[in-house]
N, C-alpha and C positions, 0 to 999 in steps of 0.2 A: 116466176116472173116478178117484175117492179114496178109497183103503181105509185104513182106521187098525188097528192093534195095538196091544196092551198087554200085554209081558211085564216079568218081572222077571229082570233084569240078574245075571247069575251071576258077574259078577266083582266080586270082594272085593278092597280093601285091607288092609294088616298094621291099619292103625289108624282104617277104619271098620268098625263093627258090625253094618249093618244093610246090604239090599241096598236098592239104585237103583230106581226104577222111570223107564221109557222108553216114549216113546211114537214108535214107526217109523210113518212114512207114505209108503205104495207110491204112485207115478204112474208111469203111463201113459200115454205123448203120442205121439200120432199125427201124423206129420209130411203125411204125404199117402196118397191112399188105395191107391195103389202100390207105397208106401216101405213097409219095415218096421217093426214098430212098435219104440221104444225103451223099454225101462223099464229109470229110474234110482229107487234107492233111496237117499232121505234118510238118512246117518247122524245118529245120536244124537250127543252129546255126550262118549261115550265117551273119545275122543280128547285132549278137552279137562280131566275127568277124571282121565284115567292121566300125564297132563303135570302137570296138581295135584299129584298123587299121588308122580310121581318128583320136585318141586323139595322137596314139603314132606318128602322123605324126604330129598335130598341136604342138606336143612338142618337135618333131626333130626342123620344123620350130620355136618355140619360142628361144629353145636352142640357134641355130644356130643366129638369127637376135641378142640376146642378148650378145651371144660372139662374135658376129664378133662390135656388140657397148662397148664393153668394151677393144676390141683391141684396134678399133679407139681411145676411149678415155686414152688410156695407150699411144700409138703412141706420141697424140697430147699434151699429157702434158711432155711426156719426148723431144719431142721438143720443146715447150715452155722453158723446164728448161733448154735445150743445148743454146740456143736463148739468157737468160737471163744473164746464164753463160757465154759465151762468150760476150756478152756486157759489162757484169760490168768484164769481164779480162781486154777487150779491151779499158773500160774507166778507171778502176788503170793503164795500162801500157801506155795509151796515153797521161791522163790527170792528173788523182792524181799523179803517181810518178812524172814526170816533177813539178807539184806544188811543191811537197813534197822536193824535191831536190834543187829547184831555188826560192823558196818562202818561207817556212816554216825551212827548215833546216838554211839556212843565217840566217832567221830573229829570231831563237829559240838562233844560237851561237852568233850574236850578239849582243843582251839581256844578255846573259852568263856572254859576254866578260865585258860588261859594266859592269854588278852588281858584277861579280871578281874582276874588278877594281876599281871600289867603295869602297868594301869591304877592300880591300889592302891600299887605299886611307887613309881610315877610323881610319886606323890601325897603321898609317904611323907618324913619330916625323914631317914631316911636318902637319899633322891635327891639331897635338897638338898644336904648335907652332899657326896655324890660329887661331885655339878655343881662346887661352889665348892672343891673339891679337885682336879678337874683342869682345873680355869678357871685356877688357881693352877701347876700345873705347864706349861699352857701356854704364860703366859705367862715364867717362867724358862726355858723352851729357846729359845737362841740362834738366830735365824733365819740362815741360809747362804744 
């Protein structure tokens, strides 16, 4: 024969709220009228369940460990960049502009100044006047 049950399922999950309900079905098979008799009980589902229950937990916790390592590593590289940022501010405004100012700027204008005045030099009726004056003595020294 077939007997049915209906309890409610005392075991809980962290993250279901409400219980399970099951329904167990006893049999009873008689193999022969000599033999003794066997009763197997049907398990529920149960099994199948707490196997849910541990993947969807092992994947809360993979979740969970792997975003909270991809904050970390977000956190620490946008530190790093605050870090590097402010260092290379603080060595343009400490070091390069001072060079750039008392070192590179004088010595760019005067370079400038000189090859303006050169060039003005260059340009100039006194050039000519030197040109054709030692164009002149060049040609009166005696070659050897």
């Amino acid at each position: 024969y077939t007997q049915k049950t209906t309890h409610q399922n005392t075991h809980f999950s962290k993250k279901l709220s409400f219980p399970l309900s099951h329904t167990h079905t006893q049999k009873t098979h008689t193999l022969s009228p000599n033999s003794k008799q066997k009763k197997k009980i049907w398990d529920t589902n149960d099994a199948s369940i707490d196997a849910a229950q541990t993947a969807v937990d092992h994947w809360e916790s993979t979740y969970n460990t792997l975003r909270s390592a991809l904050i970390t590593s977000i956190t620490s590289a946008q530190s790093i960049y605050n870090t590097a940022k402010t260092g290379a501010s603080g060595i343009e405004h400490h070091l390069l502009v001072p060079v750039r100012d008392y070192v590179i700027l004088p010595a760019f204008s005067g370079v400038e100044r000189v090859t303006s005045d050169s060039v003005g030099f260059l340009q100039s009726e006194e050039a000519k006047e030197l040109a054709s004056v030692s164009l002149e003595i060049v040609r009166r020294t005696p070659i050897i």
